[in-house]
N, C-alpha and C positions, 0 to 999 in steps of 0.2 A: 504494500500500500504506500503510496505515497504524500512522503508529511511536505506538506505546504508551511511558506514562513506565514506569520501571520499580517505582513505586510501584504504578499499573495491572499490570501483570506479576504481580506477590506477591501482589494480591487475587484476580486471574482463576487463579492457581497454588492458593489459599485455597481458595475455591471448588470448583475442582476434585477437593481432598483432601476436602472435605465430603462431594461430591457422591453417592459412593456410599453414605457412612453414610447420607445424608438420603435419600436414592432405597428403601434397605433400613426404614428407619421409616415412609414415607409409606405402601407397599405392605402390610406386615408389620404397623404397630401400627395409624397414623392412619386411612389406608380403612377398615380392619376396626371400629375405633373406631366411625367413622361409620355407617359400615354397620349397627351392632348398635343406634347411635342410633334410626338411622327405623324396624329393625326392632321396635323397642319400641310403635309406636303402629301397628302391625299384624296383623293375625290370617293366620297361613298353616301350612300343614301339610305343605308340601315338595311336595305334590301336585297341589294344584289354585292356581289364582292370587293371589297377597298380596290380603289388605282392608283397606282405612282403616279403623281403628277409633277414633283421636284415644287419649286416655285412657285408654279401658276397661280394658286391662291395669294399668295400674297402681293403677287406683281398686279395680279386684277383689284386688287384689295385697295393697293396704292398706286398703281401706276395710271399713265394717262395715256391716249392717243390724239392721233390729229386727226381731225374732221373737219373741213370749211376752211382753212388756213386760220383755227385755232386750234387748242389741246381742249381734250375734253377727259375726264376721268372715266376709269372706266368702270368705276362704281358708285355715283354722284350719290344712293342713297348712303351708302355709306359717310362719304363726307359731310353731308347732311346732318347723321347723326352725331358727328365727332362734336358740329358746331352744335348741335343741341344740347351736348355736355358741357361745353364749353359755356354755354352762354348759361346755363342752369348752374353752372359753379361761382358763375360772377356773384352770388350771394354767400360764399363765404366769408371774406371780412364782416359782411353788416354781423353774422350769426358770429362769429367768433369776438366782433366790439360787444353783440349783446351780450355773450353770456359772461364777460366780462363788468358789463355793466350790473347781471343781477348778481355777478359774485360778490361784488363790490357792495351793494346792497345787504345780501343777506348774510355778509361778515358782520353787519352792528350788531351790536347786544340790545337787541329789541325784542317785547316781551309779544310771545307768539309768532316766532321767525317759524322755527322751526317748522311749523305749518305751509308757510311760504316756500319755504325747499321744497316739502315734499308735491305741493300743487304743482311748482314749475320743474318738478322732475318728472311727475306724473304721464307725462308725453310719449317719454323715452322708452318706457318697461311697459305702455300699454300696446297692445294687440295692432300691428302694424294695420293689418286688411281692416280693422274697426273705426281705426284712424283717417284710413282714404275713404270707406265708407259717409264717416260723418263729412270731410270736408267737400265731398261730392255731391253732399245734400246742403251744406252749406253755399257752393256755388252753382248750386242748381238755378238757371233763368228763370223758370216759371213759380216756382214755389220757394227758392233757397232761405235760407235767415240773412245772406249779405244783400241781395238786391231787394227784398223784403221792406229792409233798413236801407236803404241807399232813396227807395221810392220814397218811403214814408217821412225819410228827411227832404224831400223836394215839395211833399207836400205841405211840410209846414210855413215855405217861401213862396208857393204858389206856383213851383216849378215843376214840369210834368217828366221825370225819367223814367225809360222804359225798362229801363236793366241792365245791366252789362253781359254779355255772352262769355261767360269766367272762361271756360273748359270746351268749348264749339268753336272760338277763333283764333285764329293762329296767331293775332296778336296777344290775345289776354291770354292763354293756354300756358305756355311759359311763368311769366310772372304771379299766374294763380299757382302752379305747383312752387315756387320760389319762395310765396308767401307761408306756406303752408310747411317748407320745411325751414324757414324760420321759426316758425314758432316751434316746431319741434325739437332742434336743434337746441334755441339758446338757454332752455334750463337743462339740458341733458348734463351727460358726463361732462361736456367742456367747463360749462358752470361749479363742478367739482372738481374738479382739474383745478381752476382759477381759485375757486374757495379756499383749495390747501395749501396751493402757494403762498395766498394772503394771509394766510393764517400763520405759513412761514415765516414772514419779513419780523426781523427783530422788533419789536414795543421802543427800543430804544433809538432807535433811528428815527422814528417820530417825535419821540418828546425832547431829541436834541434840536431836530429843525425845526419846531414848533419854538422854541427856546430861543430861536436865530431868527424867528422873526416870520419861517415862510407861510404861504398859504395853503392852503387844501391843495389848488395845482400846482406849485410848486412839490409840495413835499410825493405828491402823483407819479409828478414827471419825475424828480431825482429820486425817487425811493423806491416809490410803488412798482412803478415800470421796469426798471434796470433788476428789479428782483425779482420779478415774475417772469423775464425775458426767455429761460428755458423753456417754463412751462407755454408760454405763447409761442413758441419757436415749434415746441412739436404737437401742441395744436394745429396749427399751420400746415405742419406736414400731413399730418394724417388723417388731416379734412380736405386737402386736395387728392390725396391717396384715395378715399371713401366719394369723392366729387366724381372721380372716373367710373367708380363701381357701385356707381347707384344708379338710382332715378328706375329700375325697374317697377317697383310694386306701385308706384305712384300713376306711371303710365299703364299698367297693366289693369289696374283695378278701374282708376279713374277715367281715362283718356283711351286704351285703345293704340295708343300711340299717335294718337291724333291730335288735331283735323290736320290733313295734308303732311302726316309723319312728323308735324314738328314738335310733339313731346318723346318720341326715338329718342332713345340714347344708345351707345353703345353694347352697353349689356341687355336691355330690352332687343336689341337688332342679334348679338348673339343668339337671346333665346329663338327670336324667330327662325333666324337659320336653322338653327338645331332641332329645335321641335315640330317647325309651323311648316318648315320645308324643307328637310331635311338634309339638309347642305354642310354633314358635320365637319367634315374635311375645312371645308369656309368658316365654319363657326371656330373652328381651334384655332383658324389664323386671326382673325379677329380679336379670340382671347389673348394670344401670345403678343398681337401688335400693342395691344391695350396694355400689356405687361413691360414693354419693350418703353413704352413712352412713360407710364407710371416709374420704372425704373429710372430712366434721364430723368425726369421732373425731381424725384426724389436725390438723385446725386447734385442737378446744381443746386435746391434747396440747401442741400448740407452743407454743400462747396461755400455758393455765397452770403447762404442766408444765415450762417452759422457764424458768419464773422459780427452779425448784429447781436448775439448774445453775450449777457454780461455774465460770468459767474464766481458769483460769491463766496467767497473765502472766510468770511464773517465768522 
């Protein structure tokens, strides 16, 4: 038999505490990973047999041609959708100022805060589909509670409005799901996030600059800010990370992906591929280009955005 040191013993013991995490990520994230790799340079339909395609997916995905002595892409809905994420993430800053704004808020020692966290958390942990449910009867035209109230404050001026088409027009479509994941967003985690930082910053660093004279925005800007910089830094990150791989269940439930695709986003245009039309091969190039760009976005963030953070040594 063989005696093991007991230094051997603690590694093979190691090991074995690992071994089910890493057995649940190989099966779970890594295969599938892979998997979704090779199925990118594939054409298959779920029906009949995979084809080597090499490239083709992705060069149709992003490339262009000439047509009329201009380029035209050669998969416009795609680009389509890219801008649809694109222009649905420009509501990040407001969601990452608010929930900074309520963390800011519900750090005072005010009697029945505690209740106020949990209402503006409330959003986060309830039932996603119950959520797009309500807000779809919220911007309902004919009957909603917003144009309800929108009519019935014209009526009190004498003024006759007919309603706004929230979720039917391609202009308001966008900025109603924007509105709607604002409010979801700015008491979530981000707002915890912010609170513990706050709750971080020395007591003494206040009552010296309070001492020197400055004011609430001063002591904001030189205190508050420069010591919450990390925790804002990868908020930042990981709401532009979460900005590309969302906007599914909102279009899906709500919209349809509509009117005229312009609630599509990216991961809603995967599902379709994959499910609606069964274009997996395309769908895993999509996932992978989506990875490829979340990837860059995420290194110049750190690269340059990283030089804005301050950290404290305190």
């Amino acid at each position: 038999m063989i005696k093991l040191k007991s230094s051997e013993k603690e590694a093979i013991a190691g090991y074995l505490f690992v071994l089910p995490n890493f057995l649940g990520f190989a099966v779970f994230t890594l295969v599938p990973v892979i998997l979704s790799l090779v199925l990118s340079f594939v054409s298959w339909d779920m029906l009949s047999p995979p084809k080597f395609i090499g490239l083709s997916n992705f060069i149709n995905l992003i490339g262009f041609h000439k047509e009329s002595a201009s380029f035209v892409a050669n998969d416009p809905l795609f680009w389509k959708c890219l801008g649809n994420t694109l222009y649905l993430m420009m509501i990040i800053p407001l969601q990452i100022m608010a929930s900074l704004g309520l963390a800011l808020i519900v750090n005072n020692k005010i009697k029945g805060i505690n209740l106020f966290k949990t209402i503006y958390f409330l959003p986060t942990i309830t039932n996603g589909v119950a959520i797009c449910l309500l807000w779809a009867w919220i911007y309902n035209f004919d009957f909603g509670l917003l144009n309800n109230m929108i009519i019935k404050f014209g009526n009190l001026f004498g003024i006759h409005f007919q309603g706004i088409p929230w979720l039917t027009s391609t202009a308001w479509a966008k900025p109603s799901l924007m509105i709607m994941g604002l409010w979801i967003m700015m008491g979530g985690y981000n707002m915890i996030l912010f609170l513990a930082a706050l709750q971080g910053v020395p007591r003494e660093l206040y009552e010296a600059a309070q001492i020197d004279g400055a004011g609430s925005w001063d002591r904001f800007w030189s205190i508050t800010w420069p010591m919450i910089s990390p925790t804002t830094f990868f908020i930042a990150v990981m709401s532009v990370i979460g900005g590309f791989q969302g906007g599914f269940m909102q279009a899906y439930i709500m919209t349809g992906g509509g009117p005229d695709r312009s609630t599509t986003t990216l991961e809603y245009l995967i599902y379709n591929h994959l499910y609606s039309w069964q274009h997996v091969g395309y769908a895993a190039g999509i996932a992978w280009f989506v990875f490829v760009i979340v990837f860059l976005v995420t290194m110049f963030n750190w690269r340059f955005g990283g030089k804005l953070v301050q950290y404290s040594h305190y």
